[in-house]
N, CA, C and O atoms as CSV, one atom per row, in Angstrom:
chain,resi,resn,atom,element,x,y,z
A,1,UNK,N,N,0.846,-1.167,0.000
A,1,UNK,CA,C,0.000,0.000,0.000
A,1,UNK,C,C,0.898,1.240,0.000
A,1,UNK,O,O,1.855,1.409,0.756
A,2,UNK,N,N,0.434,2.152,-1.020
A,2,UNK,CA,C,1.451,3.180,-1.344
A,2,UNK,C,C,1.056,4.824,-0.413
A,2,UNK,O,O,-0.024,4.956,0.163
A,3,UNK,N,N,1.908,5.711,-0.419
A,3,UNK,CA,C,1.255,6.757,0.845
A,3,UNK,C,C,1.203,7.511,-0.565
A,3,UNK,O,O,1.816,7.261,-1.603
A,4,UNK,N,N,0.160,8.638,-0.234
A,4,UNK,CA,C,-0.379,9.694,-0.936
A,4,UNK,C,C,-0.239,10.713,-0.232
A,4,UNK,O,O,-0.764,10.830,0.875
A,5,UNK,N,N,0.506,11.610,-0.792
A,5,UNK,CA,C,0.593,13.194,-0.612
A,5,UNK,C,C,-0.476,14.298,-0.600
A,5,UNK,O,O,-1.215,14.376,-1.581
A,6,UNK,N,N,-0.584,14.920,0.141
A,6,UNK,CA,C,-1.544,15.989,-0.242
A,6,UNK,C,C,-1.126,17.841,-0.054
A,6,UNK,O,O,-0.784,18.367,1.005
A,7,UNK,N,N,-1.262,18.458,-1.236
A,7,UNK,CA,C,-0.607,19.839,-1.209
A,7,UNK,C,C,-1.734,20.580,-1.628
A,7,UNK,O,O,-2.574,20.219,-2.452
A,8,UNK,N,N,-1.686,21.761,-0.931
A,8,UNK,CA,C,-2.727,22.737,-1.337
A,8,UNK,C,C,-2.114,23.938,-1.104
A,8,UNK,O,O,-1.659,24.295,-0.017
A,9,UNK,N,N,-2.098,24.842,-2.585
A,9,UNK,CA,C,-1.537,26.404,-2.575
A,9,UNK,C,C,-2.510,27.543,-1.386
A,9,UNK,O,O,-2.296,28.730,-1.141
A,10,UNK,N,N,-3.491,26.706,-0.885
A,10,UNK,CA,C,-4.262,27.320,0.056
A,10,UNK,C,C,-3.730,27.653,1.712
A,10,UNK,O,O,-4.301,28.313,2.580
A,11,UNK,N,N,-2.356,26.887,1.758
A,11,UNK,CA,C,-2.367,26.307,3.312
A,11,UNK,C,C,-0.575,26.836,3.071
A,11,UNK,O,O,-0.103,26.877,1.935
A,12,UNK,N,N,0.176,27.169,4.192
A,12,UNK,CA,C,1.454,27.592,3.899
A,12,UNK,C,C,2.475,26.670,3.190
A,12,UNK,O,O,2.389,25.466,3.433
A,13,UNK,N,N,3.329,27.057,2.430
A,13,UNK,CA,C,3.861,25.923,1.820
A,13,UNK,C,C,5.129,25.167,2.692
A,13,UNK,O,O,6.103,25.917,2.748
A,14,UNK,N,N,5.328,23.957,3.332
A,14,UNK,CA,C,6.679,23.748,4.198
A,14,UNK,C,C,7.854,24.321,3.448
A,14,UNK,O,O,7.971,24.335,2.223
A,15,UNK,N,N,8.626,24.746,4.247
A,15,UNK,CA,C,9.890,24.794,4.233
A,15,UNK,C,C,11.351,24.107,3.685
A,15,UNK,O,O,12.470,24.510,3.368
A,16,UNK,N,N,10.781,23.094,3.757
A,16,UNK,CA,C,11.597,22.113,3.686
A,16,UNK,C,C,10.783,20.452,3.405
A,16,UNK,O,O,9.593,20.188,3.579
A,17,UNK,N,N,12.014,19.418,2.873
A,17,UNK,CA,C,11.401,18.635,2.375
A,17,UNK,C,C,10.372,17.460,3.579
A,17,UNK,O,O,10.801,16.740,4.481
A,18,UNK,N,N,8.881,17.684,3.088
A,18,UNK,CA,C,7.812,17.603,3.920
A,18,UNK,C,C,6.855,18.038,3.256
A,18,UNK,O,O,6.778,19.154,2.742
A,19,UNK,N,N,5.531,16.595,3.208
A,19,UNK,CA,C,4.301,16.962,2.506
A,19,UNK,C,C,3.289,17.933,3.892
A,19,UNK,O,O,3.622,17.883,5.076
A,20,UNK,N,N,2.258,18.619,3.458
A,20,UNK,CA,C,1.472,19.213,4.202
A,20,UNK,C,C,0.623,18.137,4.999
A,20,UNK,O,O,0.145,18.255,6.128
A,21,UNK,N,N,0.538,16.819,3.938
A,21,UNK,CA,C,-0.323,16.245,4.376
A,21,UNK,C,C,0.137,14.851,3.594
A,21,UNK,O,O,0.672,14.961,2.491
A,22,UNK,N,N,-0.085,13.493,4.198
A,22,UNK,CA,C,-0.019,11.947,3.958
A,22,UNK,C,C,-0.217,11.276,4.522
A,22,UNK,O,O,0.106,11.029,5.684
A,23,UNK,N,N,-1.120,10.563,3.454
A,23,UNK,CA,C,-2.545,9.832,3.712
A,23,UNK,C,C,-1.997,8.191,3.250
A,23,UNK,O,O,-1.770,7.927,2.069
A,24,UNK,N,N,-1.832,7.172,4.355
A,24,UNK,CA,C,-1.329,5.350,3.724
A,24,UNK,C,C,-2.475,4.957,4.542
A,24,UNK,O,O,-2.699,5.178,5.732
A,25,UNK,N,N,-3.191,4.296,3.610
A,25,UNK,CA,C,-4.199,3.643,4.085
A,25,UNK,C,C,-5.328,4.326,4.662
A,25,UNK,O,O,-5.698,5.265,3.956
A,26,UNK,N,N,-5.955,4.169,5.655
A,26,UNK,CA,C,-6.770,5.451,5.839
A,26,UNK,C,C,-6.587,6.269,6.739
A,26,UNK,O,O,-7.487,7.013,7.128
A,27,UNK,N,N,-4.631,6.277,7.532
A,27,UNK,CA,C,-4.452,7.144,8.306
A,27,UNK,C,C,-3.842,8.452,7.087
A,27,UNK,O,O,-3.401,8.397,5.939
A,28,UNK,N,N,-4.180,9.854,8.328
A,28,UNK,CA,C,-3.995,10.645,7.127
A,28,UNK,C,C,-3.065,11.892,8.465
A,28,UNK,O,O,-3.602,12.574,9.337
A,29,UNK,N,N,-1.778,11.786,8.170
A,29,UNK,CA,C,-1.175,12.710,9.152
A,29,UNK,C,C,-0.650,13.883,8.252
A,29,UNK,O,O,0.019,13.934,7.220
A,30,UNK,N,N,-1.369,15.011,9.267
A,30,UNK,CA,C,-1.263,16.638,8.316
A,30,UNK,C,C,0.123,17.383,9.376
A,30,UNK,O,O,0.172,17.644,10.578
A,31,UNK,N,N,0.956,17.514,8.436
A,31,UNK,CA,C,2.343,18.300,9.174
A,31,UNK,C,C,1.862,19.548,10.057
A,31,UNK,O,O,0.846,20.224,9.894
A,32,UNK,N,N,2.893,19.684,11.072
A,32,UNK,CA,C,2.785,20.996,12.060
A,32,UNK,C,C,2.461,22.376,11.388
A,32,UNK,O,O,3.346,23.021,10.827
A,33,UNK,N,N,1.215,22.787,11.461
A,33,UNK,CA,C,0.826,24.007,10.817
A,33,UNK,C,C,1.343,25.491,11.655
A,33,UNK,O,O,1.894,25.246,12.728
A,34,UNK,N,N,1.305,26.008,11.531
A,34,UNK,CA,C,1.641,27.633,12.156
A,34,UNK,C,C,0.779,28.630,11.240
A,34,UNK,O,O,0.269,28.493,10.128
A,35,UNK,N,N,0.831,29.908,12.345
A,35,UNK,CA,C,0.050,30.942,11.846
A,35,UNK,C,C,0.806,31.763,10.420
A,35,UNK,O,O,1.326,32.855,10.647
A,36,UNK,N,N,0.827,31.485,9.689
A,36,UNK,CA,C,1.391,31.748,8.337
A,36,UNK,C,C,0.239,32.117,7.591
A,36,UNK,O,O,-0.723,31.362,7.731
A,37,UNK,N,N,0.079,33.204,6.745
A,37,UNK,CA,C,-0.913,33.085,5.821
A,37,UNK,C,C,-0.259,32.904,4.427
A,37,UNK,O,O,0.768,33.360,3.925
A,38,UNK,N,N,-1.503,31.838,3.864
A,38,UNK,CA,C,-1.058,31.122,2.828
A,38,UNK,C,C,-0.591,32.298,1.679
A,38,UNK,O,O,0.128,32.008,0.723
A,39,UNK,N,N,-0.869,33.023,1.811
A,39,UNK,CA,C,-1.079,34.002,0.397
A,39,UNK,C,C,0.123,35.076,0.463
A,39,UNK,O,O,0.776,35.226,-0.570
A,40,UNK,N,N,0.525,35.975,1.816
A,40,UNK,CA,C,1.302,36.172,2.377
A,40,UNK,C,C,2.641,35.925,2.442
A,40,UNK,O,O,3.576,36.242,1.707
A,41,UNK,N,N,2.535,35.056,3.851
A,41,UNK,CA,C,3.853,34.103,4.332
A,41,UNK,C,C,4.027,34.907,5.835
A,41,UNK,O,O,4.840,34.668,6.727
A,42,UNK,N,N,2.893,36.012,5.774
A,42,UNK,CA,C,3.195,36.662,6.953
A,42,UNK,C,C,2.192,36.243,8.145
A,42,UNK,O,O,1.039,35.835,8.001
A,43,UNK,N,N,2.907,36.439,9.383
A,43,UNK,CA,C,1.980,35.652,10.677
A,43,UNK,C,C,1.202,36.210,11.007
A,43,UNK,O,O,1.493,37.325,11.438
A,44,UNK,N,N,-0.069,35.846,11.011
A,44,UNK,CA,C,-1.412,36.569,11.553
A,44,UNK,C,C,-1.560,36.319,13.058
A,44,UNK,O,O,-1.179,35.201,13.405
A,45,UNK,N,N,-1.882,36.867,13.725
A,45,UNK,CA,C,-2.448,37.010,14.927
A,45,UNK,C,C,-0.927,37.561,15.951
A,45,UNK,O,O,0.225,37.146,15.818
A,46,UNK,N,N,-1.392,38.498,16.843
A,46,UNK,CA,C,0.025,38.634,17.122
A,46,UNK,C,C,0.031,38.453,18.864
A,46,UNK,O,O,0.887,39.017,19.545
A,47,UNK,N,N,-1.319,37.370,19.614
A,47,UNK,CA,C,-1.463,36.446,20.526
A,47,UNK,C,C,-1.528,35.131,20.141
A,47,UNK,O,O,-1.646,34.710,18.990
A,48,UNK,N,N,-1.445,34.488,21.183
A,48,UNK,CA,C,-1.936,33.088,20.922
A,48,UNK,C,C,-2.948,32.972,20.670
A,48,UNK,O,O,-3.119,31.866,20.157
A,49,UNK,N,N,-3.878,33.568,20.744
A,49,UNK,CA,C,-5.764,32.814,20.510
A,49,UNK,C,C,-5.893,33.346,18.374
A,49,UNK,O,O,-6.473,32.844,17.411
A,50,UNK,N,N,-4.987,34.566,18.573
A,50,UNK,CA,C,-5.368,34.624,16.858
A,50,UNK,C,C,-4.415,33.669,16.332
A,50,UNK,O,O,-4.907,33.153,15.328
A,51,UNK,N,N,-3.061,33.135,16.626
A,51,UNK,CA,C,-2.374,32.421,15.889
A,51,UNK,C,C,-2.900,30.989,15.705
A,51,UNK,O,O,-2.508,30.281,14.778
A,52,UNK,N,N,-3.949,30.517,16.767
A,52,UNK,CA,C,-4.563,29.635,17.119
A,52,UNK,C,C,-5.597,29.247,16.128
A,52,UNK,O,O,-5.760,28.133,15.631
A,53,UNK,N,N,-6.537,30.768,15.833
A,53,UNK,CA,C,-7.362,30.649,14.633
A,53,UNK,C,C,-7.200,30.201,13.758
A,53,UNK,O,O,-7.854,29.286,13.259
A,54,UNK,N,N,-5.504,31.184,12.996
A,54,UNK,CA,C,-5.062,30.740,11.707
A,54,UNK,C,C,-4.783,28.856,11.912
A,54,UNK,O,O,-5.636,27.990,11.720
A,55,UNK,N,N,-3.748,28.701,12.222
A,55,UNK,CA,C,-3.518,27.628,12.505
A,55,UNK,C,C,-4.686,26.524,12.383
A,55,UNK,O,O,-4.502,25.628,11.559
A,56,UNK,N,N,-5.686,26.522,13.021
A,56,UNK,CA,C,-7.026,25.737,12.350
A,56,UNK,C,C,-7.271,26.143,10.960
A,56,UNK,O,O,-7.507,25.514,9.928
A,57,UNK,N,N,-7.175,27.074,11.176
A,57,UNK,CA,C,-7.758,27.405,9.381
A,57,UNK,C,C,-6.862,27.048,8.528
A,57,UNK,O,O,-7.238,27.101,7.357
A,58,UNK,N,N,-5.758,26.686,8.719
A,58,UNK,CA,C,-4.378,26.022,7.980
A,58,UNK,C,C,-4.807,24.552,8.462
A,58,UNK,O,O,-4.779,23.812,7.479
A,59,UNK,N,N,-5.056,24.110,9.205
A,59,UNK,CA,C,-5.377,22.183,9.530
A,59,UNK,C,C,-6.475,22.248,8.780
A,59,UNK,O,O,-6.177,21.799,7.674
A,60,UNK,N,N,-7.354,22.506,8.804
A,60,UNK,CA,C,-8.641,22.595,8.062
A,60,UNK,C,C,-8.912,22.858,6.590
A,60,UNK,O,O,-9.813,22.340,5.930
A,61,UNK,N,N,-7.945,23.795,6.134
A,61,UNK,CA,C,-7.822,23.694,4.084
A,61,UNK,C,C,-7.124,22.812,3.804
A,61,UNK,O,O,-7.367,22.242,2.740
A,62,UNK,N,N,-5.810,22.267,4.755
A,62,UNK,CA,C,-4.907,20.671,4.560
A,62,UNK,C,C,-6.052,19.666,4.596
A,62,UNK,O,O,-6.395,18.970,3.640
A,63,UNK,N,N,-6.587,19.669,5.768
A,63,UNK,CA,C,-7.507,18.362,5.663
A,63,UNK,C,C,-8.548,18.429,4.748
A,63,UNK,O,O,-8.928,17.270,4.577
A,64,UNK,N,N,-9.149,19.133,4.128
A,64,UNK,CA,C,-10.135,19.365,3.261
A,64,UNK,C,C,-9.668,18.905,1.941
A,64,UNK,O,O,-10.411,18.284,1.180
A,65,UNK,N,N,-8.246,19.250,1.616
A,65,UNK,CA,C,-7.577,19.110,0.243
A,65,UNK,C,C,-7.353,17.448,0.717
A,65,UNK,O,O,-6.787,16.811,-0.171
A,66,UNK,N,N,-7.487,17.127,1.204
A,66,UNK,CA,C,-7.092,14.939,1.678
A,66,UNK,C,C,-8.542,14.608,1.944
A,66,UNK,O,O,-8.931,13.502,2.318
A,67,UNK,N,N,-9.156,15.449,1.765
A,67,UNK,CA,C,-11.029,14.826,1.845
A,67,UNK,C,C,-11.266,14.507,3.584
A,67,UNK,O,O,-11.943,13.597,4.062
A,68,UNK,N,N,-10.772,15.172,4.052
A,68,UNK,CA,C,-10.928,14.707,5.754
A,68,UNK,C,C,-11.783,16.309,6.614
A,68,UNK,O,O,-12.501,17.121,6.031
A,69,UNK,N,N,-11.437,16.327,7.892
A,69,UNK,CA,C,-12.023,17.217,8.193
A,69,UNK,C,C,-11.492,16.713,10.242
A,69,UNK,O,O,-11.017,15.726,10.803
A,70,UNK,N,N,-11.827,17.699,10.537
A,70,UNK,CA,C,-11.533,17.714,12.042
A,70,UNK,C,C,-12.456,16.817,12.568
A,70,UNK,O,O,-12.245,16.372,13.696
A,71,UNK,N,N,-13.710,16.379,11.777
A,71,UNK,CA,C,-14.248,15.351,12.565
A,71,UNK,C,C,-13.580,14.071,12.776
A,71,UNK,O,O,-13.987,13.431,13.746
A,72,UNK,N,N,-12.426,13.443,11.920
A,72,UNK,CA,C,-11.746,12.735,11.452
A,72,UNK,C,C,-10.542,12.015,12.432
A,72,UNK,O,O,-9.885,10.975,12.491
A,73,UNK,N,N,-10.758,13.566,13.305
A,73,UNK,CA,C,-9.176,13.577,13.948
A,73,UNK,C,C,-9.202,12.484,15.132
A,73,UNK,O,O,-10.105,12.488,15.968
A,74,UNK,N,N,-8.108,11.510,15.149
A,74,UNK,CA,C,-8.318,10.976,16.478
A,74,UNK,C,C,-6.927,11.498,17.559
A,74,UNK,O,O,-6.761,10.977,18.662
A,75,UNK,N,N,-6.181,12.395,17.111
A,75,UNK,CA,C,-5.250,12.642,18.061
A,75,UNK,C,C,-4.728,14.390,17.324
A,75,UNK,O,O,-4.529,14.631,16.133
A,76,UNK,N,N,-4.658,15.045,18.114
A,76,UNK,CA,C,-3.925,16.636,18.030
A,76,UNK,C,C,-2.526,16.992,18.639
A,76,UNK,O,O,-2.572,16.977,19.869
A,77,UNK,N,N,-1.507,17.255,18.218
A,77,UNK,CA,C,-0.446,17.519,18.950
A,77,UNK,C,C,-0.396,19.005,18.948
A,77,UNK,O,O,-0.910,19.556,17.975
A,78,UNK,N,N,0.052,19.629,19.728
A,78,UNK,CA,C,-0.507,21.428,19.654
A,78,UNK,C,C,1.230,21.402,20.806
A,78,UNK,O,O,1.509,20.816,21.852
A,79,UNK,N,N,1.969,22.302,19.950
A,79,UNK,CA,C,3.400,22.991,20.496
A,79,UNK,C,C,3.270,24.466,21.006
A,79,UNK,O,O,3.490,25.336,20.164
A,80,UNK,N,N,2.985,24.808,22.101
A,80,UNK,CA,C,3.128,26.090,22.675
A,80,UNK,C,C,4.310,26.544,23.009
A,80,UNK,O,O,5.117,25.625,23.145
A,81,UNK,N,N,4.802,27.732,23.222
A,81,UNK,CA,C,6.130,28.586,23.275
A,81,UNK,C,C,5.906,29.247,24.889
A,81,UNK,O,O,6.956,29.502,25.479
A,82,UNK,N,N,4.884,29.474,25.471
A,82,UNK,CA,C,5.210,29.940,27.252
A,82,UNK,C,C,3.658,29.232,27.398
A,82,UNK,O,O,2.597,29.337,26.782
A,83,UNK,N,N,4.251,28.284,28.827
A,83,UNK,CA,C,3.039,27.976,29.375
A,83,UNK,C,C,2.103,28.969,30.057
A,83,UNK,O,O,1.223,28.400,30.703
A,84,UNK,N,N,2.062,30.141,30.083
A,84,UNK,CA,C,1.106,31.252,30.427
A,84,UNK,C,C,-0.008,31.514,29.271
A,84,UNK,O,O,-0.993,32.245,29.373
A,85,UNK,N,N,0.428,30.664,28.035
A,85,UNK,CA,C,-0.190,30.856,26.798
A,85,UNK,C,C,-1.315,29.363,27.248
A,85,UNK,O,O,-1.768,28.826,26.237
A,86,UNK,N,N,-1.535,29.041,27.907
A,86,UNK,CA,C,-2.330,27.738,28.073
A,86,UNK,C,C,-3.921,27.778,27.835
A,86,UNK,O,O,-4.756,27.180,27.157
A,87,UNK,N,N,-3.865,28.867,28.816
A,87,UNK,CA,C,-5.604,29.350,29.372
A,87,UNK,C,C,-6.234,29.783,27.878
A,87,UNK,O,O,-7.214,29.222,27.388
A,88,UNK,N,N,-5.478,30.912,27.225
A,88,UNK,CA,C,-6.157,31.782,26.435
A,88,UNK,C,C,-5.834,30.558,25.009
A,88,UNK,O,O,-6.522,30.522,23.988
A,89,UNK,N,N,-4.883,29.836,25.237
A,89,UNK,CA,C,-4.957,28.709,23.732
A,89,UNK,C,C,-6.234,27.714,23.786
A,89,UNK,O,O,-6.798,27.397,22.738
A,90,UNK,N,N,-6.731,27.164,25.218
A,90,UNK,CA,C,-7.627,26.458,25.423
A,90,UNK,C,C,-8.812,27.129,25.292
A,90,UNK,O,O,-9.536,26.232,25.723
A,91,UNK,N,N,-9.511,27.957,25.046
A,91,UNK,CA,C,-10.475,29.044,25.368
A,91,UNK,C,C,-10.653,28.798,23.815
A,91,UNK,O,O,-11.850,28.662,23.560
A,92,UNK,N,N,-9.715,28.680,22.509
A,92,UNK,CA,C,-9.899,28.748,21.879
A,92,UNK,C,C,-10.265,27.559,21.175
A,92,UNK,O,O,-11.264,27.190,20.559
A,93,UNK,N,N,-8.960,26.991,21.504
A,93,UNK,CA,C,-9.335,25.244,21.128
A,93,UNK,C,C,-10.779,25.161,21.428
A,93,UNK,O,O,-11.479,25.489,20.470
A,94,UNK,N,N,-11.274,24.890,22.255
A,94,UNK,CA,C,-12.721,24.234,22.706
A,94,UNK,C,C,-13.943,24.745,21.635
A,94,UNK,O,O,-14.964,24.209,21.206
A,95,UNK,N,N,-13.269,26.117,21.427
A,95,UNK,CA,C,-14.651,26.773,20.502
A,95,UNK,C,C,-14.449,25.851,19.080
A,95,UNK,O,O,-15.418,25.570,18.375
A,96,UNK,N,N,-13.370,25.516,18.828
A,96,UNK,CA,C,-12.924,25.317,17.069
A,96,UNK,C,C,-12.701,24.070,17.070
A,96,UNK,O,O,-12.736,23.769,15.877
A,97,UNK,N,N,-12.417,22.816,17.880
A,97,UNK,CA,C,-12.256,21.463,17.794
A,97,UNK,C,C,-13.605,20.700,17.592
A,97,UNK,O,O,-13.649,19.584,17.074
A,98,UNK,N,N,-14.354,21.163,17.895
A,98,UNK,CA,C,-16.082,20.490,17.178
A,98,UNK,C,C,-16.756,19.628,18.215
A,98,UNK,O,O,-16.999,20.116,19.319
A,99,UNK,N,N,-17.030,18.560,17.978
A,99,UNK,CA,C,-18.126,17.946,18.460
A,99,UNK,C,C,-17.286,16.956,19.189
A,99,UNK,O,O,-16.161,16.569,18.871
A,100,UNK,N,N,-18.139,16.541,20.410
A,100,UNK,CA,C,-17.426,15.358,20.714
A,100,UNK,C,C,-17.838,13.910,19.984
A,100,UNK,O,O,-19.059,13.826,19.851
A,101,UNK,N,N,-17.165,12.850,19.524
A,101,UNK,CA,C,-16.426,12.439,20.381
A,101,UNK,C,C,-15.077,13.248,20.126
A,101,UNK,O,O,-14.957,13.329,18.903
A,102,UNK,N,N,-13.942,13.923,20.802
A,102,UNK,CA,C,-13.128,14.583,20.750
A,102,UNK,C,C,-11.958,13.745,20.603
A,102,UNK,O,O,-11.813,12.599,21.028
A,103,UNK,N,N,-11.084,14.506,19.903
A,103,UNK,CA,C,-9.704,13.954,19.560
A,103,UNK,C,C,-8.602,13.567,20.873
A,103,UNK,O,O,-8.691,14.354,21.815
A,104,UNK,N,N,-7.983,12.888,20.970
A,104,UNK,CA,C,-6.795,12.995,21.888
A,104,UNK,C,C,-6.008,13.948,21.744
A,104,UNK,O,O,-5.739,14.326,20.604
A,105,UNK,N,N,-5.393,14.631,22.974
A,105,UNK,CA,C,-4.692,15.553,22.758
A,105,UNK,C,C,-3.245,15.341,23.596
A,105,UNK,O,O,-3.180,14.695,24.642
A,106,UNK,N,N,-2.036,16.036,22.916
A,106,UNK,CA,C,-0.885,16.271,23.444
A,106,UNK,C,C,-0.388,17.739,23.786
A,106,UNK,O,O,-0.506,18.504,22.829
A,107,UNK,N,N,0.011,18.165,24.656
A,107,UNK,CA,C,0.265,19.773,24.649
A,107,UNK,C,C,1.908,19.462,25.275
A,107,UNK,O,O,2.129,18.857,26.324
A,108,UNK,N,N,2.852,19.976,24.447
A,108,UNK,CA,C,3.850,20.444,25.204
A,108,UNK,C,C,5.144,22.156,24.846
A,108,UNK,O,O,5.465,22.974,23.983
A,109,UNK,N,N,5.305,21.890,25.746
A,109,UNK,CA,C,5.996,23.658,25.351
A,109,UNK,C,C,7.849,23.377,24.784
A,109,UNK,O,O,8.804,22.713,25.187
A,110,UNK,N,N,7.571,24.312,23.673
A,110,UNK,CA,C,8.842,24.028,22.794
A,110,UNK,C,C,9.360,26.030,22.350
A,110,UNK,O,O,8.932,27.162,22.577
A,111,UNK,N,N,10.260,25.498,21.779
A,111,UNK,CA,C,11.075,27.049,21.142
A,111,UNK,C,C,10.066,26.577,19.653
A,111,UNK,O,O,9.601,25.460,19.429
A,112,UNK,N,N,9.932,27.873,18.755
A,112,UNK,CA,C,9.138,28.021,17.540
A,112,UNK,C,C,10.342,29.026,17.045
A,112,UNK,O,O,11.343,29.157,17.749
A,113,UNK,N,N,10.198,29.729,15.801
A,113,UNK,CA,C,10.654,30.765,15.232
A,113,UNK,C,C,10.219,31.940,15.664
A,113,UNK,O,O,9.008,32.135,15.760
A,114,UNK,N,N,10.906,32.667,15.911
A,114,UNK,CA,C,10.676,34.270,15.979
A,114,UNK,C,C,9.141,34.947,15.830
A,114,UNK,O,O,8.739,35.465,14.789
A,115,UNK,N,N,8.662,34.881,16.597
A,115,UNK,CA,C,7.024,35.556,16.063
A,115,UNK,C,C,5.764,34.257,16.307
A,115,UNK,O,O,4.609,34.419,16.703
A,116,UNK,N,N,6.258,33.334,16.028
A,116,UNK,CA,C,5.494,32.246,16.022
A,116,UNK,C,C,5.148,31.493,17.773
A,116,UNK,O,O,5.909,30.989,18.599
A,117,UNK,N,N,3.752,31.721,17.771
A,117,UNK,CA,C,3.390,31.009,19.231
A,117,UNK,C,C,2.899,29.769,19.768
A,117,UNK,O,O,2.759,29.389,20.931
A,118,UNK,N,N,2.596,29.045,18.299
A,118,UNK,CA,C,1.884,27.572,18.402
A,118,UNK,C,C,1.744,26.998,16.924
A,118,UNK,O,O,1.429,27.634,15.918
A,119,UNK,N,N,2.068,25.579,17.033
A,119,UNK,CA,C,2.179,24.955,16.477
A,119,UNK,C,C,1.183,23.610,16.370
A,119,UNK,O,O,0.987,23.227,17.523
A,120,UNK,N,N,0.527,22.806,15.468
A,120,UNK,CA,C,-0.337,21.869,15.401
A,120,UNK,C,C,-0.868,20.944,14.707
A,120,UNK,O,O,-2.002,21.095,14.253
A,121,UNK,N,N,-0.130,19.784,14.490
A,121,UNK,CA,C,-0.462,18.809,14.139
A,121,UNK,C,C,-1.516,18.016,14.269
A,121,UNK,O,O,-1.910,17.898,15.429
A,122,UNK,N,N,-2.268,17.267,13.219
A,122,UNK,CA,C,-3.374,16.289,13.292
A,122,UNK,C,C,-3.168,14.783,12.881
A,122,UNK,O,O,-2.454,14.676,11.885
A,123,UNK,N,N,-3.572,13.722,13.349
A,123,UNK,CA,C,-3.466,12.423,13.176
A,123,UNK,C,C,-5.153,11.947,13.105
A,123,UNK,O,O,-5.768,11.761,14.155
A,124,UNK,N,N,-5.791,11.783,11.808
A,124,UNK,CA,C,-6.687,11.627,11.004
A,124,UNK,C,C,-7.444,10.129,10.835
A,124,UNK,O,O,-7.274,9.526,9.775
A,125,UNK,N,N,-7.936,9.782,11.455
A,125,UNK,CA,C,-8.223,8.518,10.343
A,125,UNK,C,C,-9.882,8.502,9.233
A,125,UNK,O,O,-11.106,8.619,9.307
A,126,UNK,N,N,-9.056,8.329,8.536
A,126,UNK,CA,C,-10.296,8.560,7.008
A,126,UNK,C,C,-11.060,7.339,6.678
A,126,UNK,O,O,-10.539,6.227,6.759
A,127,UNK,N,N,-12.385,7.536,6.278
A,127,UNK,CA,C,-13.282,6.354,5.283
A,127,UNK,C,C,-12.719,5.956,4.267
A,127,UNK,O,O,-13.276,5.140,3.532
């Protein structure tokens, strides 16, 4: 069984060599998104709760371009930069992660690039 790529000029383009999104079988894992706008390259939100927005809205045109969707998700990895950013990242999460049954989640705090406050990966499984 062969893995399938998925790229969309909608969603920031990686950096480096790394699909946005790949899908083997019917798991479908979408790379660490950040607040980047696709069109841009420049970071929107200049808290955590707006970088938070983008960032879904970057998991969400990836998963859409692989035919998936956040209902899909069975696990979230989410990289924060100061744990004081917790409260106001969760406030947001809850509004934008959907319905339960809810995904598993991982939270841990890491260094990002310059400007950048969170980071977020999805682990998918598809029909």
């Amino acid at each position: 069984m062969g893995k399938t790529a998925f790229t969309t000029k909608d969603a920031p383009q990686p950096p480096a060599k790394f699909s946005q999104a790949v899908r083997k079988g019917n798991i479908l894992q979408v790379a660490g998104q950040v607040a980047f706008d696709a069109a841009t390259g420049a970071v929107v939100g200049d808290d955590v709760a707006g970088q938070t927005r983008q960032v879904f809205k970057n998991l969400e045109t990836v998963l859409a371009e692989a035919g998936s969707s956040l209902a899909d998700a069975v696990m979230v990895r989410v990289y924060l930069t100061d744990t004081s950013h917790f409260a106001a990242f969760n406030e947001v999460y809850d509004e934008l992660i959907g319905e339960a049954p809810y995904p598993g989640r991982t939270t841990v705090y890491v260094g990002l690039p310059a400007g950048l406050l969170v980071e977020i990966d999805v682990l998918a499984v598809v029909d």
